[in-house]
C-alpha positions as CSV (number, residue, x, y, z in Angstrom):
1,X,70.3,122.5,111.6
2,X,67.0,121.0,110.8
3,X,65.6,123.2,113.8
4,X,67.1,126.4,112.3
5,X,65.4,125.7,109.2
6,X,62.1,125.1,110.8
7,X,62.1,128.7,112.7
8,X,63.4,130.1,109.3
9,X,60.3,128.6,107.8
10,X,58.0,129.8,109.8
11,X,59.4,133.2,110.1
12,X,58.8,133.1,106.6
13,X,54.9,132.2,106.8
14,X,54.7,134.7,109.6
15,X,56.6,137.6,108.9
16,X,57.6,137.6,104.6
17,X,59.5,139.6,103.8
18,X,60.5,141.3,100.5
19,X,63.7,139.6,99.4
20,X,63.8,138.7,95.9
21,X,60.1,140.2,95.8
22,X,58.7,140.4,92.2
23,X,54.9,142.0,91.4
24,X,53.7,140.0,88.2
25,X,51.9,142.7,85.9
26,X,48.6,142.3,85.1
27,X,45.6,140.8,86.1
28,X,47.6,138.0,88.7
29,X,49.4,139.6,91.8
30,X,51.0,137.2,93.4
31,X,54.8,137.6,94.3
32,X,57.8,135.4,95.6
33,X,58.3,136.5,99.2
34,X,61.3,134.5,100.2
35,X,63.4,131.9,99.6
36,X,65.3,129.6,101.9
37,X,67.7,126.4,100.4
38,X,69.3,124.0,102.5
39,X,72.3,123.4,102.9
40,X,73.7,127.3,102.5
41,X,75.5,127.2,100.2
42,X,74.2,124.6,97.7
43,X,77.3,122.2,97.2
44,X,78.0,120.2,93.6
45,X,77.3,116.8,93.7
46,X,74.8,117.1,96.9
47,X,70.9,117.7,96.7
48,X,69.7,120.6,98.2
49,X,66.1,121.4,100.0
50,X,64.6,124.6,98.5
51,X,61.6,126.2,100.3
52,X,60.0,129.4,97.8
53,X,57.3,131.1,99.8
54,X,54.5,132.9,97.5
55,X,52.0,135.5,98.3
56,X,48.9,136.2,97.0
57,X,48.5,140.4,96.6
58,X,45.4,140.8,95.2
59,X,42.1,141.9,97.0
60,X,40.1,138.5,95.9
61,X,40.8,134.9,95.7
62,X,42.7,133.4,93.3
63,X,41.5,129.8,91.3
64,X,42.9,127.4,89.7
65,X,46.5,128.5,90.5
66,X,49.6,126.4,89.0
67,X,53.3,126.9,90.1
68,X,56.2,125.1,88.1
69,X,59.9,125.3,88.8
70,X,62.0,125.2,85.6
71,X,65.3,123.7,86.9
72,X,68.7,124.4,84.2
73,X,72.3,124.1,84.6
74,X,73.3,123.2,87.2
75,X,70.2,122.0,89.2
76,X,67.7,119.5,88.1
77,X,65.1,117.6,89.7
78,X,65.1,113.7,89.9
79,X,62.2,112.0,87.8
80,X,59.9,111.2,91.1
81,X,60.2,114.7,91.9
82,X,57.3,116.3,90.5
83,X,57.8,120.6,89.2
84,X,54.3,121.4,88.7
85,X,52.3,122.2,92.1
86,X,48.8,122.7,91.7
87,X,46.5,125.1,94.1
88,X,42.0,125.4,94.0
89,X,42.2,128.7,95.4
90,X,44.3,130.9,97.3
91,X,42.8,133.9,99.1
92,X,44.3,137.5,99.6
93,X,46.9,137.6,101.5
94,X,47.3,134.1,101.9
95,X,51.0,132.3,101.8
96,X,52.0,128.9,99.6
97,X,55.2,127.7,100.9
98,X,56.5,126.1,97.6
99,X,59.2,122.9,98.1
100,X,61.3,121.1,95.4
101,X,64.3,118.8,96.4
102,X,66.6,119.6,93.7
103,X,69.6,117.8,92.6
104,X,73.5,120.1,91.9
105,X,75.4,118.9,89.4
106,X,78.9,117.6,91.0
107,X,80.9,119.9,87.9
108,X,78.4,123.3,89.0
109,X,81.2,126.0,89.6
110,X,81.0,128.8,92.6
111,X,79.0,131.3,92.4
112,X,75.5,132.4,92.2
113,X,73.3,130.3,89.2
114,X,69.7,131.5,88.6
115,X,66.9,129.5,88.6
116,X,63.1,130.0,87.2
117,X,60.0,129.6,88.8
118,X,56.5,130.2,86.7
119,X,52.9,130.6,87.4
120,X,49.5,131.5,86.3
121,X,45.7,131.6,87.5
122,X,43.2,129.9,85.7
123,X,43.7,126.5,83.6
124,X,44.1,128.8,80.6
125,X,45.6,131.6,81.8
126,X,48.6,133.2,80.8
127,X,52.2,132.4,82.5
128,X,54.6,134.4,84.0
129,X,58.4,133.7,85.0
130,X,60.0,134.9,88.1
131,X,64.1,134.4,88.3
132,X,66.4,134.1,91.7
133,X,69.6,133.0,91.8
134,X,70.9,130.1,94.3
135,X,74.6,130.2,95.6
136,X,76.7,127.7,95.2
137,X,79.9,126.7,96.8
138,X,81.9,123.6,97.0
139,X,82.7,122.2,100.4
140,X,86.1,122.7,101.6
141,X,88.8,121.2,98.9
142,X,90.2,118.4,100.8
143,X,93.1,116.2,99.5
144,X,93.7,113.6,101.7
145,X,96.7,111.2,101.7
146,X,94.5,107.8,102.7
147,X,97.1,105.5,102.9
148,X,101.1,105.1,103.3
149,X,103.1,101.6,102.1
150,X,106.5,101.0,102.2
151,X,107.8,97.7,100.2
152,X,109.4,96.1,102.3
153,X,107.4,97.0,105.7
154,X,110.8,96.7,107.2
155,X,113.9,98.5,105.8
156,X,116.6,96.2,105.8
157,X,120.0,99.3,106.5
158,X,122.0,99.4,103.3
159,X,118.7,98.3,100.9
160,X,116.6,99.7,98.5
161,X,112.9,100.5,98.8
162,X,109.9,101.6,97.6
163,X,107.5,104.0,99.3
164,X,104.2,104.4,97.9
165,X,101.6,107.3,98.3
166,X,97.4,106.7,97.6
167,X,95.9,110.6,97.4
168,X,91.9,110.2,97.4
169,X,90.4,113.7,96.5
170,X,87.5,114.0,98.8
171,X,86.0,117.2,97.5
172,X,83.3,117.7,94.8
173,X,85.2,119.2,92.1
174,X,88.3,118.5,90.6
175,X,91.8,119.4,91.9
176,X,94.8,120.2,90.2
177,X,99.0,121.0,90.4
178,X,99.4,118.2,93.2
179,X,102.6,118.4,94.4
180,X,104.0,115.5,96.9
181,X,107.4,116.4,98.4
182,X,109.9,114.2,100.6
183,X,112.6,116.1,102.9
184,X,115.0,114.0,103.6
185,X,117.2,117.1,103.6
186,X,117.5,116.2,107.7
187,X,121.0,115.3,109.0
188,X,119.3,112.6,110.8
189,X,117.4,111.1,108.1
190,X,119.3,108.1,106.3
191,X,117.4,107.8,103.2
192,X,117.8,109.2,100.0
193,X,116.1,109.1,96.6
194,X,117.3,106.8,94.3
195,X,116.5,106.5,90.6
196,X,113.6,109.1,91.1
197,X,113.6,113.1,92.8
198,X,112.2,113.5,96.1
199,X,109.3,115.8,94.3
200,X,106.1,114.0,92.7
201,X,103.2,115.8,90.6
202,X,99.9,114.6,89.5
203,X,98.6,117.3,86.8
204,X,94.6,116.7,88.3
205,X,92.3,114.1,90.5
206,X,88.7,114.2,89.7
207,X,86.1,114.1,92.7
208,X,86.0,110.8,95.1
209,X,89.1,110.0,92.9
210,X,92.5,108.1,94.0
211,X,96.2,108.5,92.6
212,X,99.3,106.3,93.9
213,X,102.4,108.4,94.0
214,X,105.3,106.0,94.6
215,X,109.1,107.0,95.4
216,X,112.4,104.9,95.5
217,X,114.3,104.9,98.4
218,X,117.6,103.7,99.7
219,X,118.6,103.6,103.5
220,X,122.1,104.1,105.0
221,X,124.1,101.3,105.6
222,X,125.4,102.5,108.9
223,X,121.8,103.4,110.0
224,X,120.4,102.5,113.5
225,X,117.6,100.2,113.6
226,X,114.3,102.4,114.6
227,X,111.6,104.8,113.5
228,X,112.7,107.9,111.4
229,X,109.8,110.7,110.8
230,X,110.3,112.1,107.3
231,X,108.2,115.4,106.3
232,X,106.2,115.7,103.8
233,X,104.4,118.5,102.0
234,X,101.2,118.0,100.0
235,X,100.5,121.4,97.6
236,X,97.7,121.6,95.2
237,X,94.9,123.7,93.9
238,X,90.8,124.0,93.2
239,X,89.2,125.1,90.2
240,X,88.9,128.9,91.3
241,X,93.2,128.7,91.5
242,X,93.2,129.4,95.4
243,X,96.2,126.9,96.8
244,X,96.1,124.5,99.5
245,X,99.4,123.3,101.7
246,X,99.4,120.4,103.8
247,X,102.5,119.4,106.2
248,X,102.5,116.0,107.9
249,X,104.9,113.3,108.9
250,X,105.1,109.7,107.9
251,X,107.2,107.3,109.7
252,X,109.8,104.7,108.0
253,X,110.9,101.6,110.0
254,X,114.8,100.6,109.2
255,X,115.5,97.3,111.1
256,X,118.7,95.1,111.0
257,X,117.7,91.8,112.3
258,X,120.3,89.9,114.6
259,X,121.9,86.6,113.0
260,X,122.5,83.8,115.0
261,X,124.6,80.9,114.5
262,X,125.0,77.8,116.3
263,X,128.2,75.4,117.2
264,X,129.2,72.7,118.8
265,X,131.9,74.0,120.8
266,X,133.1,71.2,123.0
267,X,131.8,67.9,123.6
268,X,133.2,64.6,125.5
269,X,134.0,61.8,123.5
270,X,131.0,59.3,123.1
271,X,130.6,55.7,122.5
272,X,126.8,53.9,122.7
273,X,125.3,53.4,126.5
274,X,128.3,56.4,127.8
275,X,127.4,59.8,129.1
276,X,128.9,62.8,129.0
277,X,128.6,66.3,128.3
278,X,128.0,68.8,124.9
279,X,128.8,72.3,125.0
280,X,127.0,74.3,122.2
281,X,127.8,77.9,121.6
282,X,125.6,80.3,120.1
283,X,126.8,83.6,118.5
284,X,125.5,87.3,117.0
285,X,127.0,87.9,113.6
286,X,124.2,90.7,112.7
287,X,124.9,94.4,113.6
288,X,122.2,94.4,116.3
289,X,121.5,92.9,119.5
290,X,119.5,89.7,119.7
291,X,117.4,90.0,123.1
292,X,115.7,87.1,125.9
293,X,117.8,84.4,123.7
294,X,117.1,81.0,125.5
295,X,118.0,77.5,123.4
296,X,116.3,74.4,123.9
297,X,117.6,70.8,123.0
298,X,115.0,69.0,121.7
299,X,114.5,65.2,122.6
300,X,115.7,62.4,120.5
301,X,115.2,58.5,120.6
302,X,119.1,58.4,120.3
303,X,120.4,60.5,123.9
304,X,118.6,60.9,127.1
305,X,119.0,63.9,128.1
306,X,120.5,64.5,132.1
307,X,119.4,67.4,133.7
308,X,117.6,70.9,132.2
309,X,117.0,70.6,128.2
310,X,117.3,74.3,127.8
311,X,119.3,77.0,128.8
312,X,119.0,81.1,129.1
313,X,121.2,83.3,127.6
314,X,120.3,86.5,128.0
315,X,121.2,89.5,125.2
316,X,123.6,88.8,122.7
317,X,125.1,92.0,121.4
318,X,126.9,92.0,117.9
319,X,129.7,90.2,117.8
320,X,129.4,88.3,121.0
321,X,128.8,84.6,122.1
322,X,128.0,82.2,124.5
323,X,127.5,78.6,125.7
324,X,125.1,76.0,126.8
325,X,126.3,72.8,128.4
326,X,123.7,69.7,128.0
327,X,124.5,66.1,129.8
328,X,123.6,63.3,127.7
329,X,123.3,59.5,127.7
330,X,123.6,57.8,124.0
331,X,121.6,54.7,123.2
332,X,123.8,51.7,123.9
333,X,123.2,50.5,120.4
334,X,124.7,53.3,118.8
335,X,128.5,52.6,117.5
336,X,130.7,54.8,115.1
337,X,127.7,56.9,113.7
338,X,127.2,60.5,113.9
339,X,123.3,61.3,115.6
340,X,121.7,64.6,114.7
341,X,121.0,66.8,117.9
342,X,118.5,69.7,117.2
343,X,118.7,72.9,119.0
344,X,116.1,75.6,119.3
345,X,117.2,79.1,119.4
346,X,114.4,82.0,120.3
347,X,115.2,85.3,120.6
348,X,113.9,89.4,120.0
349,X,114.8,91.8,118.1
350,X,115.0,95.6,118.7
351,X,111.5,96.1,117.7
352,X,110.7,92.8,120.2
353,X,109.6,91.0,117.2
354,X,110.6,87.4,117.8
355,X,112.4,84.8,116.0
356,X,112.5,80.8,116.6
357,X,115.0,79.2,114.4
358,X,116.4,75.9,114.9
359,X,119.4,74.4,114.1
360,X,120.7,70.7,113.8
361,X,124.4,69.7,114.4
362,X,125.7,66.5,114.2
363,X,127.3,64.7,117.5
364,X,130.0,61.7,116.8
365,X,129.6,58.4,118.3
366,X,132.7,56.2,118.6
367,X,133.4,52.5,118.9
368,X,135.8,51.3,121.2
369,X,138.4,49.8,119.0
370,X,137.7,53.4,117.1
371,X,139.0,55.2,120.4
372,X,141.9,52.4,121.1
373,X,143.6,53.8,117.4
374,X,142.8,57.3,118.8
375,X,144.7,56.9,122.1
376,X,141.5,58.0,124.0
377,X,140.6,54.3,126.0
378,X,143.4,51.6,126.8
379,X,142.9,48.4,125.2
380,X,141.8,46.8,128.1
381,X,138.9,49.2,127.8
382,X,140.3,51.4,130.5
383,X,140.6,55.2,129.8
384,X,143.8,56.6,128.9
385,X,142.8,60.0,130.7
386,X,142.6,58.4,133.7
387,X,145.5,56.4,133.3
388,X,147.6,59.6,132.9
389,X,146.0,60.9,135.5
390,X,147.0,58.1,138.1
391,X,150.3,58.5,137.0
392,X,150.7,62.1,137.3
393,X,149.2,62.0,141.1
394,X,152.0,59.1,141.4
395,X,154.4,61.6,140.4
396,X,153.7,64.5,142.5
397,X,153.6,62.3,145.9
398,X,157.1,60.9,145.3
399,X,158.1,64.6,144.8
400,X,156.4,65.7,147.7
401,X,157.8,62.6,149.4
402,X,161.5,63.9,148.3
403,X,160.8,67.6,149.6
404,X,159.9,66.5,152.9
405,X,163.0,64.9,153.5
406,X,165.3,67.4,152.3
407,X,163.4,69.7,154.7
408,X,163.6,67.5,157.3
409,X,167.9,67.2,157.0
């Protein structure tokens, strides 16, 4: 750009031209030329580079001559900016190549707004005003939607939410009607306004201005845990009435986190300095799957823990279980207590987000004379299990004993 503008100023020196040409009457004869402002058009709220090329006409030199730009609505020059520009002498035929930086006000409307440039030879000679007009245009109207929050980040299925909108008006002058429409008309979209319309309006947004537009929303119950891409239409208008349309997509996360809970399923019956084993079972209430669950047992001062301390599951889908078996050896001075055990539980969910939650059940200890009244140990500290046990191999030798015979007669 800057390069265009130096071969346009040069072509100016060089070549003039009679645009906007004025001959002052009387005894001065100087005329404007050309002019060149950059940027083309002149936008509100920006400066703008103007270059006035002047001409001297006459047939001998001109002395003492002053030039002063008379800036009005809706240009003005900053205070370091000096209007008045001061020349000895200018021969015939000789060009001035006049600059001002000039400052558009950020409200200045389109269209063409004149300007006034006057001059005289001599320190007390008489003035005389030349008018041309600058163009000015706004920069594209751009509303832009900066930013997209949903409260919560993650749509529990069945729950209410909030979805807010920030609009930031990036052009120079104001913008007006806004319109901010949600289709969630789709068969496959599971939201739908509640307590509010799926339409929003702002009446106007002044320049480098932001508005939050906020819509309540309320998900499906029955709706799958993912991404959904809701439309959205963003209307509105400049101050000359032409409208602008914007169509985009915003995405809404529904999730439905797995829910785990822990038992203890099985376990042997302990007493202090006995081993055995614990099974713990681990389930999926929630409606989705829980993925790469493992559980870990955590070490305790009370059990010694035989073997692996943590188990893989796997993916739990809803509704469905499954078990861990742990080996243990309790502290021989434990006797009819209950001793916390603490399990671990890490798993993902569908968005591979992952949970640790940990869970503590509690494990009985017996005493012997605990297990006697129980009928789990003899009294003679012997096990009734394996009392029955003898018995019942007893048994099924003498019958095989009997069959044999028969057989054999």
């Amino acid at each position: 750009m800057k390069k265009i503008l130096t071969v346009l100023i040069v072509m100016m020196m060089v070549l003039g031209g009679n645009a906007l040409a004025q001959t002052s009457p009387g005894y001065s004869d100087f005329k404007i030329v050309s002019t060149i402002y950059e940027p083309y058009p002149a936008e509100p709220g920006k400066y703008m580079d103007l270059y006035v090329k002047v001409e001297n006409l006459g047939t001998r030199a001109a002395t003492d001559s002053t030039f002063e730009l008379l800036p009005k609505y809706p240009f003005s020059l900053d205070s370091d900016v000096d209007a008045i520009k001061n020349y000895g002498r200018i021969e015939p035929a000789q060009p001035v190549l006049l600059k001002y930086k000039i400052r558009v006000d950020k409200n200045a409307v389109s269209g063409n707004s004149s300007i006034d440039l006057r001059y005289r030879t001599g320190k007390e000679g008489m003035w005389f005003t030349i008018s041309f007009d600058i163009y000015v245009k706004p920069r594209d109207t751009i509303l832009s939607i900066e930013k997209v929050e949903s409260s919560p980040d993650e749509i529990v299925a069945g729950s209410k939410a909030n979805v807010e909108f920030t609009l930031k008006n990036l052009a120079n002058t104001q913008v007006r009607d806004i319109t901010l429409k949600l289709d969630m008309s789709g068969s496959t979209t599971p939201f739908a306004p509640v307590d509010s319309t799926t339409e929003k309006r702002i009446e106007k947004l002044e320049p480098d201005k932001e508005e939050t537009v906020l819509f309540h929303i309320i998900s499906e119950a029955s709706a799958e845990p993912k991404v959904y891409k809701i439309p959205i239409t963003l209307t509105y208008s400049d101050e000359a009435g032409t409208t602008y349309t914007k169509n985009d997509i915003v995405g809404l996360l529904i999730s439905s986190d797995p829910e785990i809970q822990i038992y203890l399923e099985e376990s042997d019956t302990f007493m202090g300095g006995t081993k055995g084993s614990t099974i713990v079972s681990v389930s999926n209430i929630g409606a989705t799957q829980a993925k790469f669950v493992s559980i870990v047992l955590a070490q305790s001062k009370n059990y010694e823990i035989i073997g692996p301390d943590r188990t893989y599951i796997g993916n739990l889908d809803s509704d469905d279980f499954d078990t861990a078996e742990f080996k243990l050896y309790i502290d021989e001075s434990l006797n009819n207590t209950k001793i916390p055990i603490t399990v671990t539980v890490t798993y993902k969910d569908a968005y591979n987000n992952e949970h640790v939650k940990d869970f503590e059940l509690d494990l009985p200890i017996y005493s012997k004379e605990h297990l006697i009244r129980l009928g789990e140990i003899s009294a003679n500290g012997g096990s009734n299990t394996l009392y029955y046990a003898i018995v019942l191999i007893f048994v099924l030798y003498i019958v095989y004993r009997i069959f044999r015979r028969k057989k054999r007669s």
